[in-house]
Structures are given as C-alpha cells and as structure tokens.
N, C-alpha and C positions, 0 to 999 in steps of 0.2 A: 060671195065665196063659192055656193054649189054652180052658180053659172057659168064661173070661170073654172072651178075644175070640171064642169061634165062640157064644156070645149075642148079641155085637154085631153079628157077621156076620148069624146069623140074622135078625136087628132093619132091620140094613138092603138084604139082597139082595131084598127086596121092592119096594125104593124106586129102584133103578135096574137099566138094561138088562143084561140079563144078559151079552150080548155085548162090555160093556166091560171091556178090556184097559188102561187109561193114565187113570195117575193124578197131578196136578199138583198144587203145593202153589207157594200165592201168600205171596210175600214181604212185607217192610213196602213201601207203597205202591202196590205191583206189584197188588194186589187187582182193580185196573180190567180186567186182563182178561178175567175174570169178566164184564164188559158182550158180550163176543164170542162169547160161549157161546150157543145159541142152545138153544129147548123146554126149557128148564132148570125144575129142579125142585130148591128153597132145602132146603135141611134144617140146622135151627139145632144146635148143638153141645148143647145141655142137653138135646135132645131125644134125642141118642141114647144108648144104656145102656150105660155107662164112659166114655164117651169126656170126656177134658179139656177145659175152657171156656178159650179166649185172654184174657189180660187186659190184652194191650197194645196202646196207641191206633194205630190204621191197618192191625190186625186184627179183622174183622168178626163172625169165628167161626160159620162154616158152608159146610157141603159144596152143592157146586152139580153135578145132574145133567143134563147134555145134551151137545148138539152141538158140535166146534170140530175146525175144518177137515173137515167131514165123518165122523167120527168119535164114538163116545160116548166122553165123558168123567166122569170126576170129580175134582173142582178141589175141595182144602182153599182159602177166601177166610179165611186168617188160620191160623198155626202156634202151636206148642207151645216156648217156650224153656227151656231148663235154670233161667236165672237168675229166672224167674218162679217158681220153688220145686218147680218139677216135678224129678222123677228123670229117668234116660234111659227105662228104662221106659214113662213114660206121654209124653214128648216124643216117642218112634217108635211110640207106637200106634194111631196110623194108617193109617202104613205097613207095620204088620202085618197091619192089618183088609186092605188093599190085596191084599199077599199071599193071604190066605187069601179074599179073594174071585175071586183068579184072574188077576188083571192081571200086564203084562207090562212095561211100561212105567212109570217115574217121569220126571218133567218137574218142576227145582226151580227156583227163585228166589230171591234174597235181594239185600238192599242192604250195602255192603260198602267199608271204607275202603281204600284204592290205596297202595301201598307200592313200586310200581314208578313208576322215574321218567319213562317213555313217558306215561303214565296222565295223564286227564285228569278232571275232575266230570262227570257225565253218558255216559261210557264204561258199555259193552259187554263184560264178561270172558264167554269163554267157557273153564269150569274144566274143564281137563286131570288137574288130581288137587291131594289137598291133606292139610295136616299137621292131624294131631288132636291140640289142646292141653287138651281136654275133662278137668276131675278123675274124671269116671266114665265107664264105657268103657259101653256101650248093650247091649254081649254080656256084660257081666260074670254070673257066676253060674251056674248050671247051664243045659245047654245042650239042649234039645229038640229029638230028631233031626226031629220032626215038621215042623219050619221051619227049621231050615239044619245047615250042617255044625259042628262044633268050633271049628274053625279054618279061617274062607271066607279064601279069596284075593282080595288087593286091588290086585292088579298091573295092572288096567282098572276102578278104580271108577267110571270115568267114560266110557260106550260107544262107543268109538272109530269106527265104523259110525257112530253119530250126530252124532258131533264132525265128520264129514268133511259129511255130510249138513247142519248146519248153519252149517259153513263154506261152503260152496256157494251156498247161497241165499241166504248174505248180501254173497258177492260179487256173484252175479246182477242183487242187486237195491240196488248200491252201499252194505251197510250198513257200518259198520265197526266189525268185531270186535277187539279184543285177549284175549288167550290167558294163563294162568299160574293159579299154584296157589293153593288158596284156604286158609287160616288160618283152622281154626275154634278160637274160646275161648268161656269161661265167660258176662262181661258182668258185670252190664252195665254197667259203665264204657266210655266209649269208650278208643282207646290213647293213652297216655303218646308221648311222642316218642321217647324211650327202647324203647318195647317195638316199633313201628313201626319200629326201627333193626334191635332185635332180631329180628322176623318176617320182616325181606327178607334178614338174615344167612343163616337158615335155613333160605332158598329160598321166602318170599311172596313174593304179587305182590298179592293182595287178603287182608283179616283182617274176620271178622263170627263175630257168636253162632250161628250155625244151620249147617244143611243136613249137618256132616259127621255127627252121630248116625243123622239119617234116609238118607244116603244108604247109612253101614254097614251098617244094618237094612236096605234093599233089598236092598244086593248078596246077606246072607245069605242071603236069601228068594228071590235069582235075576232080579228085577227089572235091565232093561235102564236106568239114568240118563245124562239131558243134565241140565245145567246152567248157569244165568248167574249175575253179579254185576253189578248195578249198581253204577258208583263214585261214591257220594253225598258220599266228601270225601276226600282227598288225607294219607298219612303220610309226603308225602318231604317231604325236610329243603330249607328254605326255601318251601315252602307251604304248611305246617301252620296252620291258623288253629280257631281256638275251634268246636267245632259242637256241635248241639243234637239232638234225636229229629225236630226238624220238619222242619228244614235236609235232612235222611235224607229227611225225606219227600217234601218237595219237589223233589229231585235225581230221586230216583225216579220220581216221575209224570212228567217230563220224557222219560226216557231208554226209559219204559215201551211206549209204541208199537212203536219199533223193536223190542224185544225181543219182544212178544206177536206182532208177526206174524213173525218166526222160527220163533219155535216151532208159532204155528199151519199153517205151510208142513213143516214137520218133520212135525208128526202127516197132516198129508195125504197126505203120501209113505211111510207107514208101510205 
C-alpha cells in the first residue's frame, strides 16, 4: 500500500505548491466551489497513477490546484463511494496521498437526508460527530505504523477549534447553521422511512453514503477536519416525499453558496 501511494505522491508533488497544507473534498453538487478557486491547475483523475475514477453524475473527477481564501489548496471536484464498488481502501485514497503529502487540513462536504425535525431542504449542518454504519471499516487489516496508530482516537473527529471558527462567521455574517451528527451508510438506496426512524433513534440528525471513511482516514493520519451537510431532503415523519439523485442535486446548488463561503472564510483565518 505505502509503495503505491508514495508513486502517486511522487507523480503528483510536482504538480502543486509545496507549501500546501488543506485539502477539500467536493460533495454531490457542492463541485461549484471549485469556480472560487483561483491560478488553478485541473488535474483529471485517470491521469494520475492509482488513483480511482468517480462514476457518479455531479462528480466531475479531478483535483483542482490553487488559491481560496488566500491559501493553496487542493479540492478532490468529485469523491469515491463505497456503493460504486470500490473498497474502503481505495474510497480514502486520497486522503492518504493528502497525508503523505504533508497537509494539515481536510475541508468535507456532502449532501445529506435530515432526520431531525428542526431541519429544513436547503439547511446548513455543521457535523459535530457521527455514526459509522459502513460493512467495512477503512482501518481494517494490518496496520502501518508509518500512517497512524492501531487504534486512533475518535473523541474530536470533527476539530472543535474549527467548529467554533466556523460557527462565528456564520453568525457574523447571518448565515444559519444547524448542528448534529451525521449517519454514514452504504447506498445507494436512498432511506426507508423506517430506517430514517431508525437513524434519529440512534442519535442522527443527517444520514448520506460518504465523508465518515474519509474523515477516519484523516483523523489517523492526524489531519485537522470541518465539515458540512447539505439537507437536500427531509426523513421526518410527515415530510417525507419521494426523491430522486437530481432533487439532491438541485437542493444542493441552492444551499452551495452559503456554504462555500464559510469555508472559504475558515481557510483564511487558518
């Protein structure tokens, strides 16, 4: 595994500033903030050596290097899902190449069904922490002291220093946030109204396929993560209505603004 990511390291620290620390990874829709990026430099996903191609629509599939909020960045425009037949393995392997290029920072996003009855379409979560309902665990297997410990601690997955930081500026600048834990599963079914029952028993507040593999893979590697949810549709009982991958999508470009400049006010205070 370190052989083949430190080729792909080698393959790409050529290609962005050495100096960057903070790495973003764009959700379904959420891709548009990739246009705020500024001296960017595309680099398409088959081009680089290992790395997984995205195959779902309103992921673009390619790393984007430059500016935001004054800052170098590098922005995944499109993820890796479990239910697209990848392992965890190669779902967090970007966030390895991350790692071992030296970054400090992860910035996630995702679009995400609302199981809290506050909760509105086009809301704002900002995730506190969250349940892993994933069949395969992302650390499973032997463990290489070289990129984290045995057994990391998950007591702040979500860096509380940034959660305050980004509470702040979105009082500042009247956005409004809601808060609670986010449900990650397999997919890609959307939920049942029954399992939407089940996820807020549990302690959800939001449920989607992503972000909790990658953000374990961060924490092991030492990676500081924020992160958001867009709530593209509603699991409380009497709003549940039929939705679609597009319905997601369109919730999301909606709600996308506010979110992107959060974040890009976070990275400029870093």
């Amino acid at each position: 595994m370190l052989e083949i990511l430190r080729e792909t390291v080698s393959w790409l620290r050529p290609q962005i500033p050495a100096e960057t620390k903070i790495g973003v990874i764009l959700g379904t829709g959420l891709g548009d903030l990739a246009h705020s990026i500024t001296d960017k430099k595309e680099i398409p996903y088959e081009t680089i050596p290992h790395f997984p191609v995205s195959t779902v629509e309103g992921h673009n599939g390619k790393l984007i290097a430059g500016q935001l909020g004054g800052k170098p960045v590098l922005a995944m425009q499109g993820r890796f899902h479990f239910y697209e037949g990848y392992d965890m393995k190669q779902v967090t392997y970007p966030v390895r190449v991350m790692q071992l290029l030296g970054f400090e920072y992860l910035f996630v996003s995702n679009a995400a069904g609302g199981m809290n009855g506050s909760f509105q379409v086009g809301d704002i979560m900002l995730i506190e922490d969250h349940i892993n309902l994933f069949p395969e665990h992302p650390l499973r297997g032997k463990n290489d002291k070289e990129l984290g410990t045995r057994f990391p601690d998950m007591s702040e997955a979500y860096n509380l220093k940034l959660r305050k930081l980004a509470t702040s500026i979105a009082e500042k600048n009247n956005i409004k946030l809601q808060y609670g834990v986010y449900v990650g599963t397999q997919g890609p079914t959307f939920e049942t109204p029954a399992e939407y029952h089940y996820f807020k028993i549990i302690g959800g507040d939001a449920v989607g396929m992503s972000t909790v593999p990658e953000v374990i893979v961060a924490r092991h590697g030492g990676l500081k993560v924020l992160a958001f949810s867009i709530i593209t549709d509603l699991g409380v009982y009497g709003k549940i209505v039929e939705v679609s991958h597009e319905d997601v999508q369109k919730a999301a470009k909606i709600a996308q603004p506010k979110m992107a400049f959060i974040m890009e006010e976070v990275i400029k205070q870093l």
